[in-house]
C-alpha positions in Angstrom: 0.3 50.0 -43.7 1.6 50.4 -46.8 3.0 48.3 -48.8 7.1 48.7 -50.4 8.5 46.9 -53.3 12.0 47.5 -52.5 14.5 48.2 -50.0 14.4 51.8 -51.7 10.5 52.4 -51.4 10.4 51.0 -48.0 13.3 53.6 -46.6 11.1 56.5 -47.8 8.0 55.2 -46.8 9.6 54.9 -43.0 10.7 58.6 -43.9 7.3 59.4 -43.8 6.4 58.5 -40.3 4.6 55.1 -41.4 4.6 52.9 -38.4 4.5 49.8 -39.9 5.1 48.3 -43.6 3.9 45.5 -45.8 5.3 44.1 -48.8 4.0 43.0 -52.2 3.6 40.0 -53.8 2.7 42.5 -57.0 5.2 44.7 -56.7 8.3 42.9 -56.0 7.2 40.7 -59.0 7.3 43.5 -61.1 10.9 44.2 -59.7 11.8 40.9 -61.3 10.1 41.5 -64.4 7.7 38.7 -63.6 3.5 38.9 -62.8 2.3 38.3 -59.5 2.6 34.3 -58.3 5.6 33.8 -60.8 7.9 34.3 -57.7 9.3 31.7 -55.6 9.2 30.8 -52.2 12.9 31.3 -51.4 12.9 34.3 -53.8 10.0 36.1 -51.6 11.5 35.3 -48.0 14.9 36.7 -49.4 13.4 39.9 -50.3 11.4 40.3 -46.8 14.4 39.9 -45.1 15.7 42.4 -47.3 12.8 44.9 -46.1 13.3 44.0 -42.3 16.6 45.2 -42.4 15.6 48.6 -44.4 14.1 49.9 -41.4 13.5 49.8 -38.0 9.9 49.6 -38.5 8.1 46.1 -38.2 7.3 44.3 -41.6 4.3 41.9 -42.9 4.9 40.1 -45.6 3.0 39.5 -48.1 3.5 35.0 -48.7 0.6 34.0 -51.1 -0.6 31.0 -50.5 2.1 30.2 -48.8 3.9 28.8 -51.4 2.1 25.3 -51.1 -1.1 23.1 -50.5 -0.7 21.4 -47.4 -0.8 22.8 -44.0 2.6 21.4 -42.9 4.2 22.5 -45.8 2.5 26.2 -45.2 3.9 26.0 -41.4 7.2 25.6 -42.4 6.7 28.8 -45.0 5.8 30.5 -42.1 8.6 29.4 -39.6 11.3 30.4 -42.0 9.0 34.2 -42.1 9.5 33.7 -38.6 13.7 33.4 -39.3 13.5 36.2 -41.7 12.9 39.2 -39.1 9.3 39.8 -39.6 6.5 40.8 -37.4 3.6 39.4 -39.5 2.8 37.6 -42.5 -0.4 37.1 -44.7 -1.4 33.4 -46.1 -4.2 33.6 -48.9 -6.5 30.7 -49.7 -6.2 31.4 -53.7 -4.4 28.1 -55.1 -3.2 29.6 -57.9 -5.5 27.2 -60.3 -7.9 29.4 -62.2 -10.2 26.9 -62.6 -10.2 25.6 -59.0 -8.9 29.0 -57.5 -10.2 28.8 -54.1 -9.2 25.8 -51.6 -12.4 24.2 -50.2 -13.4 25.9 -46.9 -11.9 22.7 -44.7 -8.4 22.8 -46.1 -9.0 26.2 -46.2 -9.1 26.6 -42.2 -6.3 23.6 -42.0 -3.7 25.7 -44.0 -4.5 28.5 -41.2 -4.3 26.8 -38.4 -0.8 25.3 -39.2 0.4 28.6 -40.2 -1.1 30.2 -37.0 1.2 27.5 -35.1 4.0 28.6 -36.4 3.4 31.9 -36.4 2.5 32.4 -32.6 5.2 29.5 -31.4 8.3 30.3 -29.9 9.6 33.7 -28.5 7.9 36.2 -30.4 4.9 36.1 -31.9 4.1 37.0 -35.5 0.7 38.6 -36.7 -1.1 36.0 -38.9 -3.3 37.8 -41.5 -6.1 35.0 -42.8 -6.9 36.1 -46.2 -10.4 35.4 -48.3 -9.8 36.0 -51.8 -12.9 35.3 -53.4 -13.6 39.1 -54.5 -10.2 39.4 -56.1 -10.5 36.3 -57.8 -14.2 36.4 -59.8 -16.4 34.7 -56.9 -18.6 37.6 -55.5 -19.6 35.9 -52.5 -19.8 37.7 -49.1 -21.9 35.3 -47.4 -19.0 32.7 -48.4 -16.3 34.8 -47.5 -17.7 36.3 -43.9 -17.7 31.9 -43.5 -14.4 31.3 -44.2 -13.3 34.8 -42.2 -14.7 32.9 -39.1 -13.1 30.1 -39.7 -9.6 31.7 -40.0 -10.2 32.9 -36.9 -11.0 29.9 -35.2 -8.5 28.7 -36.7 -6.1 31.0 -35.0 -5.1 34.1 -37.2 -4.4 37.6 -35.7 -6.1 39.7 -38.4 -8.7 39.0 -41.1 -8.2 40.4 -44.9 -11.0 40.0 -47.8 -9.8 42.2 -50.5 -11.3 43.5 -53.0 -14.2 45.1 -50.6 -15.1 48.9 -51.4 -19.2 49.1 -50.5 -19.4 50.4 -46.9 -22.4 48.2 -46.4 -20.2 44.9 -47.1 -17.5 46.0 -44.9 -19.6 46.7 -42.3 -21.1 43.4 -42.2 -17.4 41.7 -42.4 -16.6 43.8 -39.3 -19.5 43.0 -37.6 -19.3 39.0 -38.0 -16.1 38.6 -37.0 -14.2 39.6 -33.4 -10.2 40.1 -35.3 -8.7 43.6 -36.7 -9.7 43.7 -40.1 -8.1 44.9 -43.2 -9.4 46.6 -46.2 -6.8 47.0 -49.2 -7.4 50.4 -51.1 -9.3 50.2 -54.1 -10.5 52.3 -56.4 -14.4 53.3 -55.1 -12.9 52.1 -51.2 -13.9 54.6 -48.8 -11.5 56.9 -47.2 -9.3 55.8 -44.6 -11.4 58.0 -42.2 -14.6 56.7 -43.1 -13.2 52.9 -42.9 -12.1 53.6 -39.4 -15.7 54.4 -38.6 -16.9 51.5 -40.2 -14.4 49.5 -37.7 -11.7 48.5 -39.9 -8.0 48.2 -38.1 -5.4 48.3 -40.7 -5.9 49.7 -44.9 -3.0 48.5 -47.2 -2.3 49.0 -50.9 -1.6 46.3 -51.9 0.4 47.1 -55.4 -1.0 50.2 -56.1 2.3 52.4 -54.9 4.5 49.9 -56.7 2.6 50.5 -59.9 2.2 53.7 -59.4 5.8 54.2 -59.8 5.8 52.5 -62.9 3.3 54.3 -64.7 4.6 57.4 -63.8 7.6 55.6 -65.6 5.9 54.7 -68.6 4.8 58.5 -68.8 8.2 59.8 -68.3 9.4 57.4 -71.3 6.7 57.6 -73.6 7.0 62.0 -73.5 10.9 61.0 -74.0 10.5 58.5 -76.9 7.4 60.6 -78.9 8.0 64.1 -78.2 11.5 64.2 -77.3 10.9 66.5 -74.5 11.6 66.6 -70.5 8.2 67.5 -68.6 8.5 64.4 -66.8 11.4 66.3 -64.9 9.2 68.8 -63.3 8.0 66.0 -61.2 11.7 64.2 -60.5 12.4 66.9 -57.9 10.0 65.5 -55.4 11.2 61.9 -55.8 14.8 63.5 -55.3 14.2 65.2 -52.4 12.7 62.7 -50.2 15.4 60.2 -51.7 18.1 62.4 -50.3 16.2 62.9 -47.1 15.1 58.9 -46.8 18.8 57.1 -48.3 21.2 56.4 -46.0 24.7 57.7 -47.3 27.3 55.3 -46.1 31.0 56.8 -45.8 33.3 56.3 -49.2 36.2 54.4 -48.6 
């Protein structure tokens, strides 16, 4: 499932014959010039909403934390997800506090459960995706994180996401402790998609990695430009054109 950063990205990524996309937190940051968790509830929710309608293809959104600390006020994040079109959201437990930055396992589980309400009220029902961010956020702890996997699930989310994973051995053991999908997000070391479907994994995002990916090929484009005064970089523009003429929709001039 990857993951778009604009309405742009996520037309060529359907192009491809992706079933499904995600956004990023990272990457539409980056869109803003701002870093990751500098963007705003009502910023984020506008630019899902933004995705949904790119495509026909279903859309998880990437929420954070879900913009707050208490449970209710997490539901409502999800309920206006639910208003924006999507098929699925993700809700972290990193509170944004580097030197608190995970919430304590009870609140933790609370947050979930409220968002899982919301999420799976009403007429359709939207894929919850419990995150564990310990191994992104400097506490290397599987035996904590496999803990507070379970307890999203009992708490009621759809699919289960620790990122920052990449030994085999450690996802296996996620996969094994717990009875939801689970996601892997693509890391440098991961293993291949193929070898994390054996392991049992359901879903592999990227997180920010296409996002970025764009932007260094930027920097290396500009940086040939501004030192050498030369236009290698537009070797590689011909691909980018090609699917954007096959991907764009060209409305009719007036």
């Amino acid at each position: 499932m990857p993951n778009a950063w604009d309405v742009g990205s996520a037309r060529l990524l359907a192009s491809l014959g992706f079933e499904a996309l995600a956004s990023t937190s990272s990457g539409h940051a980056a869109t803003l010039g701002l870093l990751d968790g500098w963007v705003t509830r009502d910023q984020a929710l506008a630019h899902a909403a933004e995705l949904v309608q790119a495509s026909e293809l279903p859309v998880s959104a990437d929420l954070e934390n879900g913009f707050a600390d208490e449970p209710a006020d997490v539901a409502e994040t999800v309920r206006l997800a639910r208003e924006a079109g999507l098929a699925g959201c993700s809700i972290e437990d990193f509170t944004g506090d580097r030197q608190a930055p995970i919430y304590d396992l009870d609140l933790a589980a609370e947050r979930i459960a409220a968002a899982a309400q919301a999420a799976h009220d009403g007429p359709v029902r939207l894929v919850l995706t419990g995150r564990a961010e310990n191994h992104i956020r400097g506490r290397e702890d599987l035996s904590d994180t496999i803990a507070r996997l379970q307890a999203y699930q009992q708490a009621g989310a759809d699919v289960l996401y620790a990122p920052g994973l990449v030994s085999p051995e450690e996802i296996r053991r996620v996969v094994s402790s717990i009875d939801r999908p689970v996601n892997v997000l693509a890391r440098p070391g991961a293993p291949s998609v193929s070898e994390l479907a054996e392991l049992g994994v359901s879903r592999v995002s990227v997180g920010g990695a296409f996002a970025f990916a764009a932007l260094g090929a930027l920097v290396e484009a500009a940086t040939e430009l501004r030192d050498k005064g030369t236009y290698g970089f537009l070797e590689c523009t011909r691909v980018g054109a090609r699917a954007a003429g096959e991907a764009f929709e060209r409305e009719p001039r007036a």
